[in-house]
C-alpha positions as a LaTeX table, in Angstrom:
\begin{tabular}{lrrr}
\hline
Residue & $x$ (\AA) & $y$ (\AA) & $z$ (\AA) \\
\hline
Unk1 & 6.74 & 4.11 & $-9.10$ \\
Unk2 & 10.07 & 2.07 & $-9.00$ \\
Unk3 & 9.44 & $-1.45$ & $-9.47$ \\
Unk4 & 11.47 & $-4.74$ & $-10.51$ \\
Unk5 & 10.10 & $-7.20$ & $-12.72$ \\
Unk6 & 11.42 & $-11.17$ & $-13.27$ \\
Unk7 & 10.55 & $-13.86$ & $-15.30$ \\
Unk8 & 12.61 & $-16.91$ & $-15.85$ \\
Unk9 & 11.33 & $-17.11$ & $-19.87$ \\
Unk10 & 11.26 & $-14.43$ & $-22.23$ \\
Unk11 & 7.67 & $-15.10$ & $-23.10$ \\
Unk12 & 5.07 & $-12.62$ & $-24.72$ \\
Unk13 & 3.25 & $-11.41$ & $-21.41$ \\
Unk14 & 6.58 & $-11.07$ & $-20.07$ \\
Unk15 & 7.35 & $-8.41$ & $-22.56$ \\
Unk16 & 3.95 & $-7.30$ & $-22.61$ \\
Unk17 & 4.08 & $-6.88$ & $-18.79$ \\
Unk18 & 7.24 & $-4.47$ & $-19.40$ \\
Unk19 & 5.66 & $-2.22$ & $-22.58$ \\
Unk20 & 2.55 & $-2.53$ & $-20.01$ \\
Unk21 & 4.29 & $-1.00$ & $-17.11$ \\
Unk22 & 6.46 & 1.54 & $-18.36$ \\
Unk23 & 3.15 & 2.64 & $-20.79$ \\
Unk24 & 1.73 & 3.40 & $-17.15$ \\
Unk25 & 4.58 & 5.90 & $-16.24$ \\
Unk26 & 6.56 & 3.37 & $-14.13$ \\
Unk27 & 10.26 & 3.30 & $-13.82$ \\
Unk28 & 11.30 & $-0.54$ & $-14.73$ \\
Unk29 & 13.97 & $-2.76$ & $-13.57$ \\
Unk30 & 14.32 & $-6.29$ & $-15.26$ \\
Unk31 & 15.98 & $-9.03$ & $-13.81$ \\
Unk32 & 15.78 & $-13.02$ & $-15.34$ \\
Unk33 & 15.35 & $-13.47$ & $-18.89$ \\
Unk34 & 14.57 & $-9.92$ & $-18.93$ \\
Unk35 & 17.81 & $-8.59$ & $-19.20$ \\
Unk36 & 20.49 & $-10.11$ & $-20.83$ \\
Unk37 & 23.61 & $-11.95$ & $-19.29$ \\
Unk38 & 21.15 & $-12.16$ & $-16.11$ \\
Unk39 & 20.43 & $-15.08$ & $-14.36$ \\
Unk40 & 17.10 & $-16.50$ & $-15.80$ \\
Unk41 & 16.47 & $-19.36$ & $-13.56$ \\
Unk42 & 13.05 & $-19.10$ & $-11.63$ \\
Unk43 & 14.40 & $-18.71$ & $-8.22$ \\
Unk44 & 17.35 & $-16.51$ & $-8.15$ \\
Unk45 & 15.52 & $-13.99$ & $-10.68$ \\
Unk46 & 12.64 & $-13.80$ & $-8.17$ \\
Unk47 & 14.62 & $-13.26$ & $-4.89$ \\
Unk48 & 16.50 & $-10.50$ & $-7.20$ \\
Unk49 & 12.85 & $-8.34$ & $-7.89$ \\
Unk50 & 12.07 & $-9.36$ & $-4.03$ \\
Unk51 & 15.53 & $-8.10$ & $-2.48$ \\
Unk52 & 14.88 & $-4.91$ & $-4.76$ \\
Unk53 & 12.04 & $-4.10$ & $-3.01$ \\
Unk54 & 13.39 & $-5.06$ & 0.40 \\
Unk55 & 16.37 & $-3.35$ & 0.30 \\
Unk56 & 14.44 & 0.17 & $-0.94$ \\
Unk57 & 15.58 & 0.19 & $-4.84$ \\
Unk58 & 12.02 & $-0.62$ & $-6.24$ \\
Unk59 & 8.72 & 0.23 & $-4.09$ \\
Unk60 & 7.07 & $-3.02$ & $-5.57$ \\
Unk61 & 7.75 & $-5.95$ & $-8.12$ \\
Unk62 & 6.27 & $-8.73$ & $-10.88$ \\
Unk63 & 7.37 & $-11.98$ & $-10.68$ \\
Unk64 & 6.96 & $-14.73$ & $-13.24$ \\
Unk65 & 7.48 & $-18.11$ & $-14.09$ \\
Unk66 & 5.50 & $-20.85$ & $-15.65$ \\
Unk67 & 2.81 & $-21.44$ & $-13.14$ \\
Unk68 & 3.66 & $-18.51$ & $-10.94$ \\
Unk69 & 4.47 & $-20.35$ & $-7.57$ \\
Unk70 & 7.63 & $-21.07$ & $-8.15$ \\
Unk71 & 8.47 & $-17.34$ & $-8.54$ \\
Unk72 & 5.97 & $-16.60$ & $-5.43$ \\
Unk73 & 7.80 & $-18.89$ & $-3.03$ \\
Unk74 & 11.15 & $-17.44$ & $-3.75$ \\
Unk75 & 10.11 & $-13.87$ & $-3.79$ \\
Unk76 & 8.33 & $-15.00$ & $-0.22$ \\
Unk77 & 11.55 & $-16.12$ & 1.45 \\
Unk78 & 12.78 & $-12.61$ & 1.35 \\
Unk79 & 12.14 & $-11.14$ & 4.87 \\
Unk80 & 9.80 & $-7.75$ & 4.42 \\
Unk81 & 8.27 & $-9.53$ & 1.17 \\
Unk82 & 4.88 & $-10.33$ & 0.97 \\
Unk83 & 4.06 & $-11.83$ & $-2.62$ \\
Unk84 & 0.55 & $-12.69$ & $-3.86$ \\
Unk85 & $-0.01$ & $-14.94$ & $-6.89$ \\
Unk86 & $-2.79$ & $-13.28$ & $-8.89$ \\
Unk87 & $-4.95$ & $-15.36$ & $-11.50$ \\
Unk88 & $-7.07$ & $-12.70$ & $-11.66$ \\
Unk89 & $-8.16$ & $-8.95$ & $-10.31$ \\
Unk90 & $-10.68$ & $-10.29$ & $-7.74$ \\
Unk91 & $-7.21$ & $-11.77$ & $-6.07$ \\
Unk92 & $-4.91$ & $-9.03$ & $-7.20$ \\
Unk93 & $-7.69$ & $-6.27$ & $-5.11$ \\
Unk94 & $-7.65$ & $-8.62$ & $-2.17$ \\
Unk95 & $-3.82$ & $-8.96$ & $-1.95$ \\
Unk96 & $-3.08$ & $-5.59$ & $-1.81$ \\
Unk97 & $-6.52$ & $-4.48$ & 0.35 \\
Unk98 & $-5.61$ & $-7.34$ & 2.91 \\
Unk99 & $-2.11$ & $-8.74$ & 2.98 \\
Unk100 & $-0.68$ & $-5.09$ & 1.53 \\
Unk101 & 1.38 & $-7.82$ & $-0.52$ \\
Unk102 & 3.99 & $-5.81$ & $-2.46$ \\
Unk103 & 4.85 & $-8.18$ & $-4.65$ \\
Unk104 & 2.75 & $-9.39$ & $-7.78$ \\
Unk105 & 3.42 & $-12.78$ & $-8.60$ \\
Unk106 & 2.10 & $-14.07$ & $-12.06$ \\
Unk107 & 2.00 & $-17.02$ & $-13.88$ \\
Unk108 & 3.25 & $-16.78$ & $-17.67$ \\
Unk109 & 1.07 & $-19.84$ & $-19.29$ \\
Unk110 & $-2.35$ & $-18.42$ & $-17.96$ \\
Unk111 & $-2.27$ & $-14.53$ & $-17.96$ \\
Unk112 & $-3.30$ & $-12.85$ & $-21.22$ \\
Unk113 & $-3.07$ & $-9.76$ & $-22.39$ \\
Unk114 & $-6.74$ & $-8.54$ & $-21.02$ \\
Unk115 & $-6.27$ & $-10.30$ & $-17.78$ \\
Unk116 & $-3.04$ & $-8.94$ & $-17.40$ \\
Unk117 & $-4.07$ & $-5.38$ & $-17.91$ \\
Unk118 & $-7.14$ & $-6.55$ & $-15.27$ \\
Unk119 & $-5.11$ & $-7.59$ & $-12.76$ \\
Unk120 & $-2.42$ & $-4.60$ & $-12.82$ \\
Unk121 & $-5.62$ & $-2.32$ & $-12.89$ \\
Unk122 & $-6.57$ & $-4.10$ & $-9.34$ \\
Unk123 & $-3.39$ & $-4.28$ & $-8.23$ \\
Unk124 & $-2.28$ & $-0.58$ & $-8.45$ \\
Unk125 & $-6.02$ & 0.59 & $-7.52$ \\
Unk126 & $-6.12$ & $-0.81$ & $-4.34$ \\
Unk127 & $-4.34$ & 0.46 & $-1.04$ \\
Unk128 & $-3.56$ & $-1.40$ & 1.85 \\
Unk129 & $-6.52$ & $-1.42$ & 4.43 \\
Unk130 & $-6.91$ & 0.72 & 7.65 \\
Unk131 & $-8.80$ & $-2.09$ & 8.87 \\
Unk132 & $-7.05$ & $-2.56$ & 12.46 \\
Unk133 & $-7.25$ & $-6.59$ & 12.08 \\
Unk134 & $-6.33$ & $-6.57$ & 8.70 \\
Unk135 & $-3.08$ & $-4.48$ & 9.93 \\
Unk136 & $-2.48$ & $-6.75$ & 12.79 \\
Unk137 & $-2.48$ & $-9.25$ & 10.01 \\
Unk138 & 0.29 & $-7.78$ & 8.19 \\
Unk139 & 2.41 & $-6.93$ & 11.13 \\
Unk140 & 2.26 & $-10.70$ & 12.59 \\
Unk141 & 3.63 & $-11.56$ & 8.90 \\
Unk142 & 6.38 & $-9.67$ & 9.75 \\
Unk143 & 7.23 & $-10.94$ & 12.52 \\
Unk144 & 7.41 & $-14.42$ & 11.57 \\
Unk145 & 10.19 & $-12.74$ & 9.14 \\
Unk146 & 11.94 & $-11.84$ & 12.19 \\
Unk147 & 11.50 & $-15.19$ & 13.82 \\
Unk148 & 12.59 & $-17.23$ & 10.74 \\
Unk149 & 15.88 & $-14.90$ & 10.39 \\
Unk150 & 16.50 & $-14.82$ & 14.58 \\
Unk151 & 16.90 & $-18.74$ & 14.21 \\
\hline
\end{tabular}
């Protein structure tokens, strides 16, 4: 699987979250603090992972910033984004079994290295539900993307 990740710090579970991914068989694309000369400023490095997956070039992404909502609201303003800030795998299952989120938003200070590996366990274990109100769900999300770009 393609998938961006971006972190406005080049922290350890930022680099753990790369060695992580790509240990998993993954094909990863930094962005932020992640890849030098890049733009490692919470918001712009986040839209970057979320237009990746938007536009096609990754099929999902990681964001990450200090507390993790920074990087979840920006990735969020992307139409055809749906990012989920995961504390832990209970929330990480849910995101992807409900909302089908396709992007994982994290926050740097409280992930460790076992949660980490928890939550990416949930997160890439789950599938999107064939619940018919849980897809109703997800397809009124996407229409409010429409809405807010028709404006």
């Amino acid at each position: 699987m393609r998938i961006s990740v971006s972190s406005d710090m080049d922290e350890p579970v930022a680099q753990f979250l790369l060695a992580e991914l790509r240990r998993r068989g993954h094909d990863v694309q930094p962005h932020g603090a992640l890849l030098p000369g890049d733009n490692a400023e919470w918001a712009p490095c986040s839209e970057a992972a979320a237009r990746d997956v938007a536009d096609g070039r990754s099929d999902q992404a990681v964001v990450c910033c200090w507390t993790g909502t920074g990087a979840a609201i920006a990735a969020n303003k992307v139409p055809g984004v749906r990012a989920a800030l995961c504390v832990d795998a209970y929330t990480a299952d849910g995101a992807r079994r409900w909302n089908d989120a396709n992007v994982l938003a994290l926050s740097l200070r409280l992930t460790s290295e076992p949660l980490l590996k928890e939550i990416l366990d949930a997160w890439f274990t789950a599938e999107a539900s064939p619940d018919p109100g849980d897809q109703e769900n997800v397809a009124h999300v996407g229409r409010l993307d429409h809405h807010r770009t028709a404006r």
